[in-house]
KEVOTI-955226 format. One record per residue (C-alpha): x negated, y, z negated; residue in three letters. Coordinates in steps of 0.5 Angstrom, whole numbers, padded with zeros to 4 digits, always signed. Each point is the difference from the previous one (the first is absolute). Layout:
N
XYZALA/...
***
This chain:
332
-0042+0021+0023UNK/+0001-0002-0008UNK/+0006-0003-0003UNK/+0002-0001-0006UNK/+0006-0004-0003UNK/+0000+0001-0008UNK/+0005-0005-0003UNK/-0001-0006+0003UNK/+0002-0004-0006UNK/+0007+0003+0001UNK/-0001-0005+0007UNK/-0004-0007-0003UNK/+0001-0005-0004UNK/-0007+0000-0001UNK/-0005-0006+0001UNK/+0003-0006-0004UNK/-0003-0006-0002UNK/+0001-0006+0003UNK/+0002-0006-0005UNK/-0003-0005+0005UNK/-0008+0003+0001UNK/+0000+0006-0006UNK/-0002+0004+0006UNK/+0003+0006+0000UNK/+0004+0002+0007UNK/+0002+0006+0003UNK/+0007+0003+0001UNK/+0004-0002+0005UNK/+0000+0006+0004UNK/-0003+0001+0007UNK/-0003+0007+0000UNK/-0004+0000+0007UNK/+0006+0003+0003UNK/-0001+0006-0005UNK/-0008-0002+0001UNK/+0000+0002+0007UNK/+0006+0006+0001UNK/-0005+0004+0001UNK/-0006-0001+0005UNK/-0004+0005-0002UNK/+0000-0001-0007UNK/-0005-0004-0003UNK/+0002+0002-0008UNK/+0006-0003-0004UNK/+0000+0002-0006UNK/+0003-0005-0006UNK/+0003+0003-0007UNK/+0004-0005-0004UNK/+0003+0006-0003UNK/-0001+0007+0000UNK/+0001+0005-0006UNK/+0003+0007+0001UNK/-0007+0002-0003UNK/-0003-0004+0006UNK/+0004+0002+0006UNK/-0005+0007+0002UNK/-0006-0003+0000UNK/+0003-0006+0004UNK/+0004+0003+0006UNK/-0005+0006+0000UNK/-0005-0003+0007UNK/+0006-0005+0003UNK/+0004+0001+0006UNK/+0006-0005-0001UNK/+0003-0002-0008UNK/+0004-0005-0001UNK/+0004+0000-0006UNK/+0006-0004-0004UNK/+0000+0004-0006UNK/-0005+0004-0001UNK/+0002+0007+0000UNK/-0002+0005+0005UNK/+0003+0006-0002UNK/-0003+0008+0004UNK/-0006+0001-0005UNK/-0003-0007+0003UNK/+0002+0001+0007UNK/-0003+0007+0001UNK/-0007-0002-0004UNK/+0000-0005+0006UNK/-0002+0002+0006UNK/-0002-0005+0004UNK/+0006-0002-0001UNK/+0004-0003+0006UNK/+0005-0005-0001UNK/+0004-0003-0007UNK/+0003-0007+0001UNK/+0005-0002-0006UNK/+0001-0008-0001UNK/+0006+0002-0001UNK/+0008+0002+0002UNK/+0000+0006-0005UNK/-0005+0007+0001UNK/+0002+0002-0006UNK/-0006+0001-0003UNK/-0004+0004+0006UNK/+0001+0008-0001UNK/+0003-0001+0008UNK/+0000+0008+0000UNK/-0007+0000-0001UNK/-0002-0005+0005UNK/+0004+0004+0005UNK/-0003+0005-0002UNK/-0007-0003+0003UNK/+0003-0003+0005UNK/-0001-0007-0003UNK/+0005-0006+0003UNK/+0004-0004-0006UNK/+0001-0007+0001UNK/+0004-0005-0003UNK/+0002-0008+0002UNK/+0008-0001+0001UNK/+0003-0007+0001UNK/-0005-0004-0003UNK/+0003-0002-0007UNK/+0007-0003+0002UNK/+0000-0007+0000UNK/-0004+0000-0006UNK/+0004+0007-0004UNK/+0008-0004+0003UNK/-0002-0007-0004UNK/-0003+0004-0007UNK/+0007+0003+0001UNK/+0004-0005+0000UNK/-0004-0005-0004UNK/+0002+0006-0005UNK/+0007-0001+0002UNK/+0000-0006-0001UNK/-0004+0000-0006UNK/+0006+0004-0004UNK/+0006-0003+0003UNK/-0002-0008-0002UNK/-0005+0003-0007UNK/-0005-0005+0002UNK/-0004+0005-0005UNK/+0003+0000-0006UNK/+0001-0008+0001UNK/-0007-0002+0001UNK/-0002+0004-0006UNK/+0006-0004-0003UNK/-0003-0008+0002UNK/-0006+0004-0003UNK/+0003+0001-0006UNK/+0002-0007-0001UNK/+0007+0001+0001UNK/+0002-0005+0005UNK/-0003-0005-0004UNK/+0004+0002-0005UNK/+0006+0001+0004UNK/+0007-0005-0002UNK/+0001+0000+0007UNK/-0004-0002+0008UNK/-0001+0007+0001UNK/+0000+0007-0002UNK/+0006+0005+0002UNK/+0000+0006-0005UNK/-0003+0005+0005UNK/+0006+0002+0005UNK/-0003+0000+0007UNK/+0002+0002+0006UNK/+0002-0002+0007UNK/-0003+0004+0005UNK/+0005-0002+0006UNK/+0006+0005+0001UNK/-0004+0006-0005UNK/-0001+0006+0004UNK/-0006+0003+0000UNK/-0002+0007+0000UNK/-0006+0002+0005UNK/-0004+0007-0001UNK/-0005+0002+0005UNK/+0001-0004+0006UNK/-0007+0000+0004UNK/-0003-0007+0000UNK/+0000-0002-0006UNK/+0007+0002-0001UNK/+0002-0004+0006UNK/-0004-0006-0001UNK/+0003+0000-0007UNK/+0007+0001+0003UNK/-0001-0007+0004UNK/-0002-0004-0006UNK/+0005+0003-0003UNK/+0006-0002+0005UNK/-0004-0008+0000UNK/+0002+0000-0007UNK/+0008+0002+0002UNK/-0001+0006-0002UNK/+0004+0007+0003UNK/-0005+0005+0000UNK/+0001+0007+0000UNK/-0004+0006+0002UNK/-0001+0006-0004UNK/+0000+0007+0005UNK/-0007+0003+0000UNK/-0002+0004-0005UNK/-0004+0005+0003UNK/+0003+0007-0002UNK/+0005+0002+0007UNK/+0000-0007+0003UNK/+0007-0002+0003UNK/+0004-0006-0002UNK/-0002-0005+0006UNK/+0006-0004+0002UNK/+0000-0007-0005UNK/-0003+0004-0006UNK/+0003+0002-0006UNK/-0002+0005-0004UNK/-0004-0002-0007UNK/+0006+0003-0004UNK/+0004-0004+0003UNK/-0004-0006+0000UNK/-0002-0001-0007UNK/+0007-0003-0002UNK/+0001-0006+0005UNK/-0007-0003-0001UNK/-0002-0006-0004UNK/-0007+0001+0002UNK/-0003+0006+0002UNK/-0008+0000+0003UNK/-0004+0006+0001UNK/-0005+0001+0006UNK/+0001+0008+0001UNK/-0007+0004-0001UNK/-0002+0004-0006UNK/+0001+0008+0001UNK/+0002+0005-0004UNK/+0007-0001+0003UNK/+0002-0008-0002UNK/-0005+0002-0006UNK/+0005-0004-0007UNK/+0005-0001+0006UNK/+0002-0005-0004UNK/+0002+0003-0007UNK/+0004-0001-0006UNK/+0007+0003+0005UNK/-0002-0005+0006UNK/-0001-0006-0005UNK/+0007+0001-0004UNK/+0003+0000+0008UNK/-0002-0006+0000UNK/+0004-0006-0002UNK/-0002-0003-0007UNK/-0001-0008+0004UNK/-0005+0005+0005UNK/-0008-0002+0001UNK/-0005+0005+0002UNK/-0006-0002+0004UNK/-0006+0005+0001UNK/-0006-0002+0005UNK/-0001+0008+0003UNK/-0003+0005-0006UNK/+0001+0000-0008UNK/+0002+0007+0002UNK/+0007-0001+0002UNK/+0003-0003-0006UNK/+0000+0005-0006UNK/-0003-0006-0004UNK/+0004+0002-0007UNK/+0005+0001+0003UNK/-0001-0007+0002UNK/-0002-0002-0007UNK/+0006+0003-0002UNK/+0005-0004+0004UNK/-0003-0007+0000UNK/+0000+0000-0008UNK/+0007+0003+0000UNK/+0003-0004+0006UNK/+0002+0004+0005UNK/-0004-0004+0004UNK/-0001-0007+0001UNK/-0007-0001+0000UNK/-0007+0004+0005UNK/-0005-0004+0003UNK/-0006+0005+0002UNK/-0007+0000+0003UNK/-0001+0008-0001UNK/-0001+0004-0005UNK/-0002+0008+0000UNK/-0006-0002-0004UNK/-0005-0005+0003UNK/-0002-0003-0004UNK/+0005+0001-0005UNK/-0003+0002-0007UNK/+0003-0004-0006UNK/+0005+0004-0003UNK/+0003+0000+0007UNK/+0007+0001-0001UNK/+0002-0006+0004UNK/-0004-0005-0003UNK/+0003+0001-0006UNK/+0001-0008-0003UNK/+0008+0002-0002UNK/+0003+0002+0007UNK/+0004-0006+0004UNK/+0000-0003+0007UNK/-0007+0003+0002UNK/-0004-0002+0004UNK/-0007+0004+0001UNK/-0006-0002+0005UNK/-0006+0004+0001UNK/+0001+0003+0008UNK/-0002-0007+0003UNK/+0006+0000+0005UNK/-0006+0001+0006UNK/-0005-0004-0003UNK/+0000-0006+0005UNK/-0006-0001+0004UNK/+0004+0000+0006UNK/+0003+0008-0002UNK/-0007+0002-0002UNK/-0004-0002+0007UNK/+0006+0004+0004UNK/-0001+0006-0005UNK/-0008-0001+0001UNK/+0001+0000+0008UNK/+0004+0005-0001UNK/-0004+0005-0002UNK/-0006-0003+0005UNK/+0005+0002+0005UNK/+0003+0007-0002UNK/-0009+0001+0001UNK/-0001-0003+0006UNK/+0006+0004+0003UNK/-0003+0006-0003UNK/-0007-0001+0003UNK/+0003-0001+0007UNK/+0005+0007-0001UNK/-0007+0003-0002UNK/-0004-0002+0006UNK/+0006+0000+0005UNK/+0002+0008-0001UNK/
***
């Protein structure tokens, strides 16, 4: 059997160089799990990317393929046939034409749970990125100000205490709950918004998102991107919002009408927006968001899951969804 795993780079640092020797060391992931998911499979196949021009010829004599981003869309999978199973290092399968891998009677696998730790931490240093303006203070000791300043200290910037702000929480699976747990270490109140899903009853102890809007001093992401939660924050959610209000999105870029976003932090509606997804990645230039006049925002490029720690759980993942796959195989 052959498999191929066609953006690897999405996964790896790459090799560095150690300062010490000058030699060049491998990354820190472990792949022997990966290496031996498979008994009878005496070929992996490594891409460091793969353009959508590539992905045919690629995947045409494979059994298994791995993916993070490269898209398998009904076209590729049925110029497959070999094909047998796609894993996707990820949470979202949002880029696999399902119905055309059901179609074939092809498994989709996606790794769960592996993220928490790192994804709950990014969140709350977002947090507490914005409450205390670290940011705008070091580019102000930067910029000389301290040095210049009349007086021990600089306090222009209000900041804000986390302790007693209430915290609105949208999506709460693992990451959502593992931020809710930091959260309430801080002193926070923590509100859970009612599910999303279209149809989906209000669960006891959740308020519907309407009802939510106006109570939270911050209000964190963690739902999936579909076409229903698609600009679930919009230009109405955000004026619901209080004026002294944080947003935080660590999920998809999607979920945020990002002009609409633009829109209210230049105008004030809300307080500030700290965000490690956008709807484009990368994003180009002229990015909405990355305008140099917009206040209180804070950009990182999707590295919430980067951590060595996160990243060999999505690995192993991925090497355990195929060892499964081969003993339903060979155990009918």
């Amino acid at each position: 059997m052959r498999g191929v795993f066609l953006d690897r780079a999405t996964l790896i640092t790459g090799a560095a160089t150690d300062a010490a020797t000058g030699r060049e060391t491998p990354d820190e992931l472990d792949f022997s799990g990966l290496e031996a998911s498979l008994d009878s499979m005496h070929q992996w196949q490594y891409f460091d990317q793969t353009s959508p021009e590539q992905v045919a010829e690629r995947i045409r004599d494979a059994q298994v393929v791995v993916t993070n981003k490269v898209v398998l869309d009904r076209v590729v999978i049925e110029g497959a046939p070999d094909l047998r199973l796609i894993c996707v290092i990820a949470t979202g399968t949002n880029n696999i034409d399902l119905a055309a891998a059901e179609a074939r009677g092809i498994p989709v696998c996606n790794v769960t749970d592996y993220a928490g730790p790192g994804v709950a931490q990014h969140t709350l240093a977002l947090m507490l990125g914005l409450a205390t303006r670290w940011h705008e203070y070091y580019a102000d000791v930067q910029a000389g100000l301290w040095s210049q300043s009349p007086t021990f200290c600089l306090m222009q910037r209000p900041v804000m205490e986390l302790a007693g702000k209430t915290l609105g929480i949208v999506g709460h699976g693992t990451l959502g709950q593992a931020v809710a747990r930091l959260a309430e270490a801080f002193g926070m109140r923590v509100l859970v918004a009612a599910s999303q899903r279209p149809g989906a009853a209000v669960e006891a102890g959740r308020v519907p998102l309407e009802a939510l809007l106006p109570q939270v001093d911050v209000l964190s992401l963690h739902c999936p991107l579909t076409e229903d939660t698609r600009h679930l924050i919009g230009a109405p959610q955000l004026a619901a919002m209080k004026s002294s209000a944080l947003l935080i999105n660590t999920a998809r870029g999607g979920l945020i009408d990002e002009m609409a976003l633009a829109d209210a932090l230049r105008r004030g509606d809300i307080a500030g927006a700290a965000l490690d997804v956008l709807s484009q990645e990368p994003p180009p230039a002229d990015h909405v968001l990355l305008a140099a006049d917009i206040p209180n925002l804070i950009i990182t490029p999707h590295n919430a899951w980067i951590s060595r720690e996160c990243r060999q759980r999505l690995l192993d993942g991925v090497a355990a969804n195929i060892r499964n796959w081969v003993t339903v195989r060979d155990n009918p």
